[in-house]
C-alpha positions in Angstrom: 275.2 -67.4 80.8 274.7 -68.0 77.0 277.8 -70.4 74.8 279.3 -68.5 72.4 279.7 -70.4 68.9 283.3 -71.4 68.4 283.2 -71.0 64.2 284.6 -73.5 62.5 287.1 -73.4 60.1 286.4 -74.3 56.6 289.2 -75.3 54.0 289.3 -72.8 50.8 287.2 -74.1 48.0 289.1 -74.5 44.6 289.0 -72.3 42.1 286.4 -73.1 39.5 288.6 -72.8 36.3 291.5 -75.4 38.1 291.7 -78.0 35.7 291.1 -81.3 37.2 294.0 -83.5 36.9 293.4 -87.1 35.9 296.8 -89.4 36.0 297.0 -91.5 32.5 297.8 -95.7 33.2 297.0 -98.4 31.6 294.0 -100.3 33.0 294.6 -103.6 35.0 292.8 -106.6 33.1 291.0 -108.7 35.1 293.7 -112.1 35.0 291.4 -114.8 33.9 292.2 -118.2 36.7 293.2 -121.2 36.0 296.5 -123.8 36.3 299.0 -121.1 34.8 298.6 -117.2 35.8 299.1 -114.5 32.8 302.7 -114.3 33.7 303.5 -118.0 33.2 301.7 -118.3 30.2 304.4 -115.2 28.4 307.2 -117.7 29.6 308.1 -119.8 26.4 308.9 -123.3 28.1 305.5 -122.6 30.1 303.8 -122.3 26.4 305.2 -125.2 25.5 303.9 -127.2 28.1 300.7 -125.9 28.5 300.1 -126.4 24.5 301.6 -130.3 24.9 299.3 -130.9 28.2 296.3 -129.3 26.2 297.1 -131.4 23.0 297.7 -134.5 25.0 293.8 -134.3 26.4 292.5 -133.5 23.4 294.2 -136.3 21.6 292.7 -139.1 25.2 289.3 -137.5 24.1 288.8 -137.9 21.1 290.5 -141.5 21.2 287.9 -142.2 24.4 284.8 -140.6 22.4 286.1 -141.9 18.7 287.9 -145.1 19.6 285.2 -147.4 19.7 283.5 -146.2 16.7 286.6 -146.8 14.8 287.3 -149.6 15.8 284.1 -151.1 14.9 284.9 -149.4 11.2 287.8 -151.3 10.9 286.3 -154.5 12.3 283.5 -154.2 10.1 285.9 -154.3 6.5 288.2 -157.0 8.5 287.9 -160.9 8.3 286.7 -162.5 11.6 290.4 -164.4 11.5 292.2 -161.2 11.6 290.1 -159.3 14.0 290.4 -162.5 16.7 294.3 -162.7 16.1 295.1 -159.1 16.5 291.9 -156.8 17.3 294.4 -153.7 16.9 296.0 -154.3 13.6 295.0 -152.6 10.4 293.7 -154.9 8.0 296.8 -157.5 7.8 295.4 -158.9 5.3 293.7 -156.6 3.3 290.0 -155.2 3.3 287.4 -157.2 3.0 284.2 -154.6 1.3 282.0 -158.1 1.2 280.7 -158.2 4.8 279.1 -155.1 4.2 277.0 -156.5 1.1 276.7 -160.0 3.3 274.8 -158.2 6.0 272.5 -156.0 4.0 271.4 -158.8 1.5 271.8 -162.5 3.4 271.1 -161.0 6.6 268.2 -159.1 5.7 269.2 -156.0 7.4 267.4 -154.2 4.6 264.0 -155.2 6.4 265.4 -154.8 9.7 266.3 -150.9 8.4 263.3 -150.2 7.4 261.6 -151.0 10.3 263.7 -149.2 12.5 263.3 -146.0 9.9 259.6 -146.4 10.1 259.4 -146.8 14.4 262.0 -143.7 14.4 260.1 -141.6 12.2 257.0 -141.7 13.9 258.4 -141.6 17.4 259.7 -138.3 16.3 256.4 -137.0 14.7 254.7 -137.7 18.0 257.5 -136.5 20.4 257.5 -133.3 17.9 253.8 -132.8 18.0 253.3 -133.6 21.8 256.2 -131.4 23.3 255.5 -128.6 20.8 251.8 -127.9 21.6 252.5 -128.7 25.3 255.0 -126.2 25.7 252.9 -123.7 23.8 250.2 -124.1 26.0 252.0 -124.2 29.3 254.4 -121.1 28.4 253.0 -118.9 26.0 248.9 -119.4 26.3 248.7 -120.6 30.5 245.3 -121.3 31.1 244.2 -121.7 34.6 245.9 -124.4 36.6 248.9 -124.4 34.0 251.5 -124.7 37.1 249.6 -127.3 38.5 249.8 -129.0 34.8 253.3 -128.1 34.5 254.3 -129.8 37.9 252.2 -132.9 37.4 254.0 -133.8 34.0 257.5 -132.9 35.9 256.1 -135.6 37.9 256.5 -138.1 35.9 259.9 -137.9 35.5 260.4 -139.2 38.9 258.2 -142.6 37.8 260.9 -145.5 36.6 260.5 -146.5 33.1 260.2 -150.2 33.6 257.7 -149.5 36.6 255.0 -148.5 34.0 256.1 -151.5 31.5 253.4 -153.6 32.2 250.2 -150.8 32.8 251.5 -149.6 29.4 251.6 -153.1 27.5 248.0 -153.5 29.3 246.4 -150.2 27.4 248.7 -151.4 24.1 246.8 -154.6 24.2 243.6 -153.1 24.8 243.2 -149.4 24.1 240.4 -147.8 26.4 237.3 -146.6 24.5 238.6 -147.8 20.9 239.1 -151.4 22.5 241.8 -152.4 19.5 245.3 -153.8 20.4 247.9 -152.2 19.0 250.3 -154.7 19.8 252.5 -156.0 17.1 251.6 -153.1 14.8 254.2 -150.0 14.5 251.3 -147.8 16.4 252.2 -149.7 19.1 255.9 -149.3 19.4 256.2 -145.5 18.3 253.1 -144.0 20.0 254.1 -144.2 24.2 256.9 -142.5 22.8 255.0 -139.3 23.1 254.7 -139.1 26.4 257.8 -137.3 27.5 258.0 -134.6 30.3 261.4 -134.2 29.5 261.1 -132.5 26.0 257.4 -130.9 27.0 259.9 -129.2 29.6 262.6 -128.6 27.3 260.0 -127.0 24.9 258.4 -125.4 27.6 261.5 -123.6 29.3 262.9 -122.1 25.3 259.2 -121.0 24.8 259.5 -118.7 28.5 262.9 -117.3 26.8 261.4 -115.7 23.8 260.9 -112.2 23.3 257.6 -111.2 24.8 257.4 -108.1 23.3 257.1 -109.8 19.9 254.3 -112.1 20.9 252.7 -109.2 22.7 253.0 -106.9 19.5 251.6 -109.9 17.6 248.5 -110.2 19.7 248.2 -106.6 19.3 247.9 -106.4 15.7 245.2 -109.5 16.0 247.1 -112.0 15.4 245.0 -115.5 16.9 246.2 -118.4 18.9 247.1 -120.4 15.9 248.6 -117.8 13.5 250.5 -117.0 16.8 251.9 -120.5 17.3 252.6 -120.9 13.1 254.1 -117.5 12.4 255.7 -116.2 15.5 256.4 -119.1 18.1 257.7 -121.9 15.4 260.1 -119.8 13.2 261.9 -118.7 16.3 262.0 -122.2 17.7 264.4 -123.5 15.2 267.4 -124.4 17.9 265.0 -126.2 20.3 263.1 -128.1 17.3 266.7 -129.5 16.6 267.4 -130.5 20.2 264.5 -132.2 20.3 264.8 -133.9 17.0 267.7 -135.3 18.1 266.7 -136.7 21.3 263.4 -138.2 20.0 265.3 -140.2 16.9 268.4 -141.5 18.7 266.0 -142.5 21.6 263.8 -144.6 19.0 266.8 -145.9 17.1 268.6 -147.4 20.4 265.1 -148.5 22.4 265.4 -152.0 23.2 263.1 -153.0 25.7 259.8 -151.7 24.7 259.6 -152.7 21.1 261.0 -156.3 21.8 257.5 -156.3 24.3 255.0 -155.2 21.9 256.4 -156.3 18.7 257.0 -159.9 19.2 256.7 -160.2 14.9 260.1 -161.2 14.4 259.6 -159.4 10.8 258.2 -156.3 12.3 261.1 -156.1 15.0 263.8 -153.0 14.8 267.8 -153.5 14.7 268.1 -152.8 18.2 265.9 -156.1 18.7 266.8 -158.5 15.9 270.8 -157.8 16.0 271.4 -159.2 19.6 269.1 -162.3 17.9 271.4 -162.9 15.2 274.5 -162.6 17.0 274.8 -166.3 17.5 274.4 -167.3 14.5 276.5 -165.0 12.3 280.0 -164.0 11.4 281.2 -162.1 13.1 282.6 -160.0 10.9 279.1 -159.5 9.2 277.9 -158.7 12.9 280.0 -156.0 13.1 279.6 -154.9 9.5 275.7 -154.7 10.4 276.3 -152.8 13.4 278.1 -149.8 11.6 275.4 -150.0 8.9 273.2 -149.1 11.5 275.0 -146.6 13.7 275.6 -144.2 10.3 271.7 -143.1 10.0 272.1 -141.9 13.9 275.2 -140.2 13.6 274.7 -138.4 10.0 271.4 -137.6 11.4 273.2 -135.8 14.7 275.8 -134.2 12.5 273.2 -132.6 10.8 270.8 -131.2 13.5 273.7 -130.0 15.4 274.8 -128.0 12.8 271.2 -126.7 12.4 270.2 -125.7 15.7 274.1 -123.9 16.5 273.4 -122.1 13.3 269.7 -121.2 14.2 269.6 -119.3 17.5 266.6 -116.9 17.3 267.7 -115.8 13.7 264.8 -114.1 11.5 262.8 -113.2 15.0 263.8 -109.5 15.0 264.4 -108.0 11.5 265.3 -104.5 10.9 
């Protein structure tokens, strides 16, 4: 005996000229978390005491970040008298412009200046050339066995400074193949300086960023290696140039340990070497008047390469 099919019943379909109704709201924005929820922050007393506890942090920052920099402003104009009595007070009696003139001239910061100048400029000249090419090669041009490259100079990072102190004074004193000693020159104290994984992976990691369809258009049109790395890759390497900058010349103006090894010359020695020297036997308030005579180069120098590379992003890489 055969089933018969029950049919199922279907609901009536909608007439194809019904206009569809849609209901009109406004759309819920997504509340942004934090201490206060969106409510709180329409309250006026909550206002209030969100802009005070806002202010308030802003104010311990900037005293945290600024304070000591400040503080050695005023110290440095001060007279050591003053500045023992009460460290806090603002010139009690009177400002003393002298100490600066007394550390550049009697001192003779001026030399010390120079050579710190001289060690930073070509610290960064090296640093520059070394992390530039090497993140060229390893990101844009990868030859064979570029990862294995790549992960040997990550290496490195992991190797403690002071651990390869002595192997490098060793090659300083005797270079391999040339057999000169580049100890107590400026080639000496500036030149190790170029061996830094960090900014080869700093340089490295903004070159893997760019646009590739610019540097494949490029080697489309013909353009070589070299006219490739001059008049595509550099111009739109403005922001990581900066970075870079900036590491490489506040790392050579604050380096300590390495020049006081190979530059034993007392007149060949930076400011980070010779100050600590002359501590004991200056004023104090000239100390601390040669101190801020050497921390403006830095700052000014970090001031101006941040505004740089913030205004730089990848402008001028696309046009039209």
């Amino acid at each position: 005996m055969s089933a018969v099919p029950v049919p199922v019943p279907q609901e009536p379909a909608a007439p194809a000229s019904a206009p569809v109704r849609r209901r009109r709201g406004r759309t819920a924005e997504p509340e942004s978390r934090g201490i206060s929820s969106a409510y709180d922050r329409r309250v006026p007393g909550a206002r209030v005491v969100r802009a005070l506890v806002s202010g308030g942090l802003l104010v311990l920052l900037v005293v945290v970040a600024l304070g000591p920099i400040l503080w050695l402003a005023k110290s440095a104009v001060t007279p050591t008298q003053d500045t023992l009595r009460d460290p806090i007070a603002l010139w009690p009696h009177g400002i003393d412009w002298a100490n600066l003139r007394t550390a550049w001239v009697d001192i003779d910061l001026e030399r010390y200046f120079a050579n710190t100048v001289v060690i930073a400029i070509g610290s960064w000249a090296v640093q520059m050339l070394v992390a530039v090419t090497g993140g060229y090669v390893l990101s844009v041009l990868r030859p064979p066995g570029s990862r294995l490259l790549y992960g040997l100079v990550l290496g490195t990072m992991f190797v403690p400074a002071v651990v390869l102190l002595v192997p490098l004074y060793l090659t300083a004193l005797d270079v391999p193949l040339l057999h000169v000693s580049l100890v107590n020159t400026y080639w000496g104290a500036f030149l190790p300086a170029g061996a830094s994984a960090f900014n080869v992976a700093i340089v490295k990691r903004f070159f893997d960023n760019l646009p590739r369809e610019i540097i494949d258009a490029a080697r489309v049109d013909g353009c070589g290696d070299f006219r490739l790395f001059f008049s595509i890759v550099l111009p739109m390497s403005k922001p990581v140039l900066g970075v870079v900058s900036v590491f490489a010349v506040l790392a050579a103006w604050k380096d300590f340990i390495w020049p006081l090894v190979v530059l034993p010359d007392p007149a060949k020695q930076p400011l980070s070497v010779r100050l600590p020297r002359l501590a004991n036997v200056t004023e104090l308030d000239v100390l601390l008047a040669a101190l801020l005579i050497s921390c403006i180069v830095p700052i000014a120098f970090f001031l101006v390469f941040q505004r740089m590379f913030l205004r730089g992003g990848l402008e001028g890489a696309v046009k039209g």
